[in-house]
FIZA-478849 format. One line per 4 residues: number of its first residue (from 1); their letters; for each residue x, y, z of C-alpha. Coordinates in nm, 2 decimals, always signed. Example, Ala and Ser with C-alpha at 12.3 -4.5 7.8 and 13.67 -1.06 7.14 Angstrom:
BEGIN
1 = as = +1.23:-0.45:+0.78  +1.37:-0.11:+0.71
END
This chain:
BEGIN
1 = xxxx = +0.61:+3.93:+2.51  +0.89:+3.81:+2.38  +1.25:+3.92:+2.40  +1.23:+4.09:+2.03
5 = xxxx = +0.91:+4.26:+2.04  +0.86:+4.65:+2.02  +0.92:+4.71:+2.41  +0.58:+4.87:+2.55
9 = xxxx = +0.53:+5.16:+2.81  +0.47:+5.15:+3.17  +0.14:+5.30:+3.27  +0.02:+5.40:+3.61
13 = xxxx = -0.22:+5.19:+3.76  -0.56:+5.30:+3.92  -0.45:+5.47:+4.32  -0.54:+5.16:+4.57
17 = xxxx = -0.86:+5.15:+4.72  -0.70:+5.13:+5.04  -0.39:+5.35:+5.04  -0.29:+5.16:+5.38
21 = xxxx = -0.24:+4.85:+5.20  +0.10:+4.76:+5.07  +0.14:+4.81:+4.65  +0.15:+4.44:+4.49
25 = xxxx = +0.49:+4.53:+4.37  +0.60:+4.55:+4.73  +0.54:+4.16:+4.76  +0.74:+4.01:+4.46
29 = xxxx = +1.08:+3.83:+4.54  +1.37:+3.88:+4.28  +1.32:+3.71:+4.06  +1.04:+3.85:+3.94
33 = xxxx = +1.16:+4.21:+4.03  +1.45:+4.13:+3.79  +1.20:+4.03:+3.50  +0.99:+4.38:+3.52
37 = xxxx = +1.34:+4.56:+3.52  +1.44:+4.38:+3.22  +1.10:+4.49:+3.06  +1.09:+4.84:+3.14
41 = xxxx = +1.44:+4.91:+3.11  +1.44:+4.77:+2.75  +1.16:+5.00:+2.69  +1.35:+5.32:+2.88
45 = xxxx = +1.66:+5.26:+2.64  +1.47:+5.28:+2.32  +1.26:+5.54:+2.43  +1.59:+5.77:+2.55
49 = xxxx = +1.76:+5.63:+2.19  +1.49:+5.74:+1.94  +1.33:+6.05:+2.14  +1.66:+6.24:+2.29
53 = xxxx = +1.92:+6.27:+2.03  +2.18:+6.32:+2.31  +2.15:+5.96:+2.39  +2.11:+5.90:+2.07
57 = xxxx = +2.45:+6.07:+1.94  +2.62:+5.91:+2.31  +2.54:+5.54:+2.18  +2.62:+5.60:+1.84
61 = xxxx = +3.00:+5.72:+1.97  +3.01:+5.45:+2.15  +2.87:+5.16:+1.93  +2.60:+5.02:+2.15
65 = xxxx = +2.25:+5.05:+2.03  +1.91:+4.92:+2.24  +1.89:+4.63:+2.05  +2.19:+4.52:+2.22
69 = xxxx = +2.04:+4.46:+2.51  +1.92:+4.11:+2.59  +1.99:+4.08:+3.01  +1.96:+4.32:+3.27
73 = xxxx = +2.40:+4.25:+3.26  +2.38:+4.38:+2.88  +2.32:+4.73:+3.09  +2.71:+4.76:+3.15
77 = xxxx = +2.75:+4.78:+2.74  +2.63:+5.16:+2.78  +2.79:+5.44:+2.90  +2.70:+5.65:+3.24
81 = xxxx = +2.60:+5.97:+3.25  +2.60:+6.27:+3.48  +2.52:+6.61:+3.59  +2.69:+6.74:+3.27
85 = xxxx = +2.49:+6.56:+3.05  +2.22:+6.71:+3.19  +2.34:+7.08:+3.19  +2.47:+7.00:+2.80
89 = xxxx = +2.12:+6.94:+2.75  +1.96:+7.33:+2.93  +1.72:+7.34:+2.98  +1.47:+7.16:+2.79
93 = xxxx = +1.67:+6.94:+2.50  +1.66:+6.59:+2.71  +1.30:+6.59:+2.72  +1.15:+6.28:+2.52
97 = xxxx = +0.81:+6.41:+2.47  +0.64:+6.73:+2.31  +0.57:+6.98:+2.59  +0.24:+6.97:+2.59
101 = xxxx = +0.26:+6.61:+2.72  +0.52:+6.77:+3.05  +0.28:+6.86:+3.34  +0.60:+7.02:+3.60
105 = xxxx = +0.94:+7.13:+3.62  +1.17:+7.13:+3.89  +1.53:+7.25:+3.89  +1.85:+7.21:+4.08
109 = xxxx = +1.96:+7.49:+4.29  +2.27:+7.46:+4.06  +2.46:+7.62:+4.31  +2.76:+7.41:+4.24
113 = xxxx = +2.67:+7.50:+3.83  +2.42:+7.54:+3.59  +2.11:+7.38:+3.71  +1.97:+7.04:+3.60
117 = xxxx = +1.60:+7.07:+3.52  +1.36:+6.78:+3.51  +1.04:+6.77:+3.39  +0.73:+6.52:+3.45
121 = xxxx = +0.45:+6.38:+3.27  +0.12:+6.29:+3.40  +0.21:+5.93:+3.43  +0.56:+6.05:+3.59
125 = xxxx = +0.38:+6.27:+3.87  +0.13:+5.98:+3.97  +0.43:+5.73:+4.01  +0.61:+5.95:+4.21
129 = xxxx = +0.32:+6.05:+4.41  +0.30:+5.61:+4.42  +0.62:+5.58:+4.52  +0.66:+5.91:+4.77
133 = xxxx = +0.30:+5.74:+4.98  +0.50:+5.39:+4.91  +0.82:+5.56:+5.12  +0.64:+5.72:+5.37
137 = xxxx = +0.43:+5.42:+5.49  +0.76:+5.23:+5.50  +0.86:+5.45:+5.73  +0.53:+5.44:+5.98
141 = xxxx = +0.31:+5.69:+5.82  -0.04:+5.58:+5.85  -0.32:+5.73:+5.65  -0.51:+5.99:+5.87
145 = xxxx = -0.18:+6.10:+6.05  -0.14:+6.48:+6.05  +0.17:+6.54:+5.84  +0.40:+6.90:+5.88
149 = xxxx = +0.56:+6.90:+5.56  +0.91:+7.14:+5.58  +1.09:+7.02:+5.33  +1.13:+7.30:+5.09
153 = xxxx = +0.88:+7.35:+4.82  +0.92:+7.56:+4.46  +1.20:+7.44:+4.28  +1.33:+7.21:+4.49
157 = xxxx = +1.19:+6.88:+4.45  +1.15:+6.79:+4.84  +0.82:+6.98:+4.91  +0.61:+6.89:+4.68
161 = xxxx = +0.73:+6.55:+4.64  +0.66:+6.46:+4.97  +0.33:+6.63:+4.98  +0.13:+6.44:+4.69
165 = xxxx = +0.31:+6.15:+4.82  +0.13:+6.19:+5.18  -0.16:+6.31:+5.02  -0.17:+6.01:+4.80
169 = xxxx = -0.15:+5.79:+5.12  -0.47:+5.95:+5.29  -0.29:+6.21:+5.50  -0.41:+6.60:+5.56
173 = xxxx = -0.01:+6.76:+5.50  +0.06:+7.12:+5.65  +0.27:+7.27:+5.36  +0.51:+7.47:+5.59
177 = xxxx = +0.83:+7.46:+5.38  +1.16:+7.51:+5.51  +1.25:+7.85:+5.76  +1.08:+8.05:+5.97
181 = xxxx = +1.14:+7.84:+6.27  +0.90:+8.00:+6.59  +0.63:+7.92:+6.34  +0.71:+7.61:+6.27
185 = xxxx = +0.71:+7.57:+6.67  +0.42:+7.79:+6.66  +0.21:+7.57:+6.36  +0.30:+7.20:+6.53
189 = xxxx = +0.19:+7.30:+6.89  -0.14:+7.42:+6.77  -0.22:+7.15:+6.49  -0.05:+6.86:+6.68
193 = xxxx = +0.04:+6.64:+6.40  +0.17:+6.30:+6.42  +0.44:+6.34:+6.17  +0.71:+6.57:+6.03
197 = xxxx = +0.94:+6.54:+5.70  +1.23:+6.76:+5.67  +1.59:+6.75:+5.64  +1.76:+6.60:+6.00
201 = xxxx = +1.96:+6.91:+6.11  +1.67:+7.10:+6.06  +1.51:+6.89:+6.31  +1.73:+6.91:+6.52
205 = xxxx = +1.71:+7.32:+6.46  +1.35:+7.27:+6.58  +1.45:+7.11:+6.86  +1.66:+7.42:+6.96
209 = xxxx = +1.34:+7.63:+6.89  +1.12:+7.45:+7.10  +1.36:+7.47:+7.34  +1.35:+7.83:+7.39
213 = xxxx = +1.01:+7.85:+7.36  +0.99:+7.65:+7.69  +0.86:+7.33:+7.51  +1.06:+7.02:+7.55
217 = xxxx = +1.04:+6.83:+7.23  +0.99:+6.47:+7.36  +0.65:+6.67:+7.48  +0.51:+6.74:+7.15
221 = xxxx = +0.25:+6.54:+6.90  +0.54:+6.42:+6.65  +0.60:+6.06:+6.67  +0.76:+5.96:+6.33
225 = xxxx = +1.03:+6.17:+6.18  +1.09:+6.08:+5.76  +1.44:+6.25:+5.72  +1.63:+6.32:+5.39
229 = xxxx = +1.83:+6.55:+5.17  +2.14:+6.52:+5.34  +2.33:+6.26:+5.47  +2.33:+6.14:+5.85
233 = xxxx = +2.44:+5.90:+6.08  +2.28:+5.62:+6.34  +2.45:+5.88:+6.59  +2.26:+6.11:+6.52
237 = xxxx = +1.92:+5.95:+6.49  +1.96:+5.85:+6.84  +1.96:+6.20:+6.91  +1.68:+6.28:+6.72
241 = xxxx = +1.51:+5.98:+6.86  +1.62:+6.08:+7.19  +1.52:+6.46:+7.19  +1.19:+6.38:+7.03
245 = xxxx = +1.09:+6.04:+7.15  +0.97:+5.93:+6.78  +1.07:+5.67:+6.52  +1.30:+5.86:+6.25
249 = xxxx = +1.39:+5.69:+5.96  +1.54:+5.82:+5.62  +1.45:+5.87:+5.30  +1.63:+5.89:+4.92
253 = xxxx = +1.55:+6.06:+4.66  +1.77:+6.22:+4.34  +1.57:+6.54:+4.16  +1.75:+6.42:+3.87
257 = xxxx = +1.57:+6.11:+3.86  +1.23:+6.15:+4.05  +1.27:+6.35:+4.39  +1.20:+6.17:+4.70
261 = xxxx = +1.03:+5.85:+4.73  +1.33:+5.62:+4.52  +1.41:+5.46:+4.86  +1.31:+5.48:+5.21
265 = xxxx = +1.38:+5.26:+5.55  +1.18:+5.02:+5.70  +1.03:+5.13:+6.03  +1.00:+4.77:+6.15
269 = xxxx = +1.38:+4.73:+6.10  +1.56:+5.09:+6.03  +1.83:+4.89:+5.91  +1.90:+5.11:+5.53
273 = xxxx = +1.69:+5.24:+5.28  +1.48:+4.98:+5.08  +1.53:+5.07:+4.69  +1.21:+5.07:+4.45
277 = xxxx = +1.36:+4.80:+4.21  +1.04:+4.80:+4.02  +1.09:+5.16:+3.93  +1.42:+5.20:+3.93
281 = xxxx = +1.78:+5.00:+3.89  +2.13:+5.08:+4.12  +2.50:+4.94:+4.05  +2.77:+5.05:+4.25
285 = xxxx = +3.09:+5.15:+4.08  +3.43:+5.20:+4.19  +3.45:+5.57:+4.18  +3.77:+5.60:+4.05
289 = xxxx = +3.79:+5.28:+3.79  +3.45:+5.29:+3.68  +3.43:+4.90:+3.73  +3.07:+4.72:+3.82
293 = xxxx = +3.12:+4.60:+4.16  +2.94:+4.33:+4.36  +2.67:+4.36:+4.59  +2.83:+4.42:+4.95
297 = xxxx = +3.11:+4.61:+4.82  +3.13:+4.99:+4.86  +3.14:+5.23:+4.60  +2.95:+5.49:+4.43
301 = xxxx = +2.58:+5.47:+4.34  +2.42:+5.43:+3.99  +2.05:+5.48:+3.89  +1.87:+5.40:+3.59
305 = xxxx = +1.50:+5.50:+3.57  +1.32:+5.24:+3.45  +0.93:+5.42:+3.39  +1.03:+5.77:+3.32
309 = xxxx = +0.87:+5.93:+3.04  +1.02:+6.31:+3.01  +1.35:+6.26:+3.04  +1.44:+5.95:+3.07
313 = xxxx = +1.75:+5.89:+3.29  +2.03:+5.57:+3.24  +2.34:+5.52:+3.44  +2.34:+5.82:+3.62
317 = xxxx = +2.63:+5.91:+3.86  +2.46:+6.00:+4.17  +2.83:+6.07:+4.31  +2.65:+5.97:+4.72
321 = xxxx = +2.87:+5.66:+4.85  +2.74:+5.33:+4.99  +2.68:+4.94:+4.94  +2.43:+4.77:+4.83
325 = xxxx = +2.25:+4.45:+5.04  +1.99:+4.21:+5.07  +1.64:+4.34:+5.15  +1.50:+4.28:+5.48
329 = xxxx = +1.12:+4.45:+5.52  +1.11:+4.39:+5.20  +1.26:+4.12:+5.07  +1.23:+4.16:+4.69
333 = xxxx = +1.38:+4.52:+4.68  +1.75:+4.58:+4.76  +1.87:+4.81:+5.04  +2.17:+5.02:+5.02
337 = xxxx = +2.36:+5.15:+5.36  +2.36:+5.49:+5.50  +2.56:+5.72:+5.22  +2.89:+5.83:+5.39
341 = xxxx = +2.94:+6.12:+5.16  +2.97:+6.24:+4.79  +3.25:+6.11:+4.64  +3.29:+6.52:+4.52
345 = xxxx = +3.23:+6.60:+4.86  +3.49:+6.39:+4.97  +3.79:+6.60:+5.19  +4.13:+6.48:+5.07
349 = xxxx = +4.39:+6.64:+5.38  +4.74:+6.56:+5.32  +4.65:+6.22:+5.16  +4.40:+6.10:+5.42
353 = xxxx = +4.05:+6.07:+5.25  +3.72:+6.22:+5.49  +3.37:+6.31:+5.50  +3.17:+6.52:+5.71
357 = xxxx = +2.97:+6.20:+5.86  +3.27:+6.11:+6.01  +3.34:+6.38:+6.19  +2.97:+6.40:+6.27
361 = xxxx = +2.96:+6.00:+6.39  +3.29:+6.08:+6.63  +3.13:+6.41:+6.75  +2.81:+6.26:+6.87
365 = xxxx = +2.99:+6.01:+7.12  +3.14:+6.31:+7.32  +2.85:+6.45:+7.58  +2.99:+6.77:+7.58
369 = xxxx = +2.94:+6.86:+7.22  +2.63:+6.93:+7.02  +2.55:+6.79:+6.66  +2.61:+7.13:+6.51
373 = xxxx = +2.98:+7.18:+6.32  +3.11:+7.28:+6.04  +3.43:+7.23:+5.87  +3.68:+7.52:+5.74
377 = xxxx = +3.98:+7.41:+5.47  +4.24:+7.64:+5.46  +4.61:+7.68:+5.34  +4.77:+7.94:+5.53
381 = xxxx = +5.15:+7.83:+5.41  +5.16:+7.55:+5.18  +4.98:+7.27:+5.35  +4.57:+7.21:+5.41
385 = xxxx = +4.45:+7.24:+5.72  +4.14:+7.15:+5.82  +3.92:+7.34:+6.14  +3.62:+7.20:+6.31
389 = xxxx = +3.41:+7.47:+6.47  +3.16:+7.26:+6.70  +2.90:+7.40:+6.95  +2.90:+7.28:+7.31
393 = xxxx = +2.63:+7.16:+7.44  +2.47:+7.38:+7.71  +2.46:+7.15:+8.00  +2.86:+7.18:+7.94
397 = xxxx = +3.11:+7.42:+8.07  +3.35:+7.58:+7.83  +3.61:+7.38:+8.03  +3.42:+7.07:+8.02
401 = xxxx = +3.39:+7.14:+7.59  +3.74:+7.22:+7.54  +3.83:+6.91:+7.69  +3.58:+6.72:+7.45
405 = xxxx = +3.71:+6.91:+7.20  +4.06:+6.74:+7.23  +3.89:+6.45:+7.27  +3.77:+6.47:+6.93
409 = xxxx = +4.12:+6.59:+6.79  +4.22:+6.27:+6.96  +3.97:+5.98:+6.82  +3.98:+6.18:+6.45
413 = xxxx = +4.37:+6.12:+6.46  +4.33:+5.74:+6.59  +4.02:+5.60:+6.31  +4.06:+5.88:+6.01
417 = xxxx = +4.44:+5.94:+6.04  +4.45:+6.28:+6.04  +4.51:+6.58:+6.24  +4.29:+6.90:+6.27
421 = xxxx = +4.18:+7.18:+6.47  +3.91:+7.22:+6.76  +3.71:+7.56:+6.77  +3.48:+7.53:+7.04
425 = xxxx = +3.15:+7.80:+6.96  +2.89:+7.87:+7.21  +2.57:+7.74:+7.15  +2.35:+7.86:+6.93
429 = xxxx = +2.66:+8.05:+6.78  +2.71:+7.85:+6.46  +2.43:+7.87:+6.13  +2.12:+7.67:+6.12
433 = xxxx = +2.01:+7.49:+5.84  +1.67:+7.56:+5.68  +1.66:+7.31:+5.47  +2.03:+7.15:+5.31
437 = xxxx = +2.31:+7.19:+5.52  +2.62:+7.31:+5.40  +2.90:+7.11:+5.63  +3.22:+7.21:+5.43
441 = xxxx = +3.40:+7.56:+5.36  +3.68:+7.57:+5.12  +3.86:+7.86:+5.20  +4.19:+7.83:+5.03
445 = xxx = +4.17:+8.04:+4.77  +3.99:+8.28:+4.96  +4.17:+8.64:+4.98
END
């Protein structure tokens, strides 16, 4: 194919024969990784130009058409998009293909907004469910392992995404979904699997559950933890690690553009999340300038799609913060750090710029205080203040917590620069997550 031919589809190949077996795609070096993005994502931009008329009308305003591009760089000629693009388009009007060719929809919980709804062909469900088995090997699933699956499923993306994607791999899944916690204790005593997939403060909820029941989690079956959906730091997959005696590593995933499976870590190495360059092509940008940075400078994340067939996404603003690197496992595929934060989830207190791994990261190096916080904004005169209400942990004394709580106060002043309040809860005291965590509380215009 040359350059000026009628770009062509990508179609699924036939599931392995062997689903323990890496994919061949898993083996190419750059360059060649490069070369297939250059294919498909011609074929994504002409697809998104002449099927969407959204894109279309975007291009058009801003004089670029798909002909335009000639090298993966040519990418930067076309504008980003974003959640608003998406909820412009509700529910149905990005779709590139008739409906009777979409097989699913899922939705955002559009809790922040109107919801973003994606939908999937047949092709786009068996490269996810590629992909999602693709991840979870990565990560040290093995076919045959018993999987609990508690990521939630409906809507949400994370439940059924990982489900076909362990099913895919040769692995019986337990389709638990998020909540109900003693069962969940109850369900992976009895059926001893060998792996769970959830969010990792819901993990560490179940450790709090097994707890009580008089189980200590390092004694149960789970030996490989493949944690997503929120952001979280090294700290606290030592704890995990620690509590449960297993591997955890993380996975990434955007409903917007797939759902889990985009990128997972290496188990070998569990040194970032290994990005799916065949399927799918990052930049960082500076968040506030919009400028194309270099590998190995942080910024904000970027995603094109480069083999989806419903709704084709280009330049999306994923908003999550991090840098992109070399791979490592495997070598072809770029890794991007741990994400810090959303740049919209970003806490701006009297000039000084935070997130809520931060706090999280300074938190778990203080033995008397638990992973579990949350984060109240207020403005009882004229100036933010920010509160952190953090559990002790119960081998502490109040007195031993409040002292760890000025601790905190301390080492938050001396590396993030600014100065908030210490709430010391009793354990247990503070929500649980079920499935996302929500970390921050803006209450300043409460009344």
């Amino acid at each position: 194919m040359t350059r000026h031919d009628v770009p062509q589809p990508w179609t699924p190949s036939a599931p392995p024969t062997d689903p323990g077996q890496l994919d061949p795609e898993e083996h190419y070096h750059q360059e060649q990784i490069r070369e297939l993005q250059f294919e498909r994502l011609r074929w994504t931009l002409h697809h998104a130009y002449h099927n969407v008329p959204a894109y279309q009308q975007l291009y058009d305003e801003h004089g670029v058409h798909p002909r335009d591009f000639t090298s993966l760089e040519d990418i930067t000629l076309f504008p980003c998009i974003d959640k608003e693009f998406l909820r412009a388009a509700y529910p149905l009007k990005a779709l590139a293909v008739p409906m009777d060719k979409v097989r699913r929809i899922h939705a955002s919980s559009g809790t922040t907004g109107q919801p973003t709804v994606v939908a999937y062909t047949e092709n786009d469900l068996q490269m996810w469910a590629t992909l999602a088995a693709r991840s979870l090997r990565n990560s040290g699933v093995r076919p045959g392992h018993i999987v609990h699956n508690a990521y939630g499923y409906g809507l949400f993306t994370g439940g059924l995404g990982a489900h076909y994607g362990a099913e895919r791999l040769g692995c019986p899944v337990v389709p638990m979904s998020g909540g109900q916690t003693e069962k969940q204790v109850q369900m992976i005593t009895d059926l001893q699997p060998d792996v769970i997939l959830c969010t990792p403060t819901y993990l560490l909820a179940l450790a709090d559950g097994f707890t009580k029941a008089g189980i200590p989690p390092r004694d149960t079956s789970l030996k490989v933890g493949v944690l997503g959906a929120e952001p979280w730091t090294d700290g606290m997959r030592v704890e995990i690690e620690s509590l449960f005696d297993m591997k955890a590593c993380d996975i990434y995933g955007l409903s917007e553009l797939l759902g889990p499976g985009m990128a997972s870590e290496s188990v070998e190495t569990q040194d970032g999340c290994h990005i799916w360059e065949d399927h799918f092509y990052p930049e960082i940008l500076d968040p506030f300038t919009s400028e194309v940075l270099e590998d190995g400078e942080h910024g904000e994340l970027v995603f094109s799609a480069l083999t989806r067939e419903a709704l084709p996404i280009i330049r999306f603003r994923t908003h999550d913060l991090t840098t992109l690197r070399p791979g490592t496992a495997r070598a072809g595929h770029r890794r991007m750090d741990r994400i810090v934060g959303r740049s919209d989830d970003m806490i701006i207190l009297r000039g000084v710029n935070l997130f809520p791994s931060q706090i999280e990261e300074i938190a778990l190096e203080i033995e008397t205080l638990s992973p579990h916080f949350l984060l109240e904004i207020t403005r009882p005169k004229r100036l933010d203040e920010l509160t952190i209400k953090i559990e002790r942990r119960e081998t502490a004394s109040a007195a031993e917590a409040e002292a760890g709580g000025q601790e905190l106060r301390s080492r938050i002043k001396n590396r993030i620069g600014c100065t908030c309040n210490i709430e010391i809860a009793e354990p247990h005291s503070l929500a649980r997550s079920s499935g996302k965590l929500r970390r921050i509380y803006d209450l300043r215009n409460a009344h």
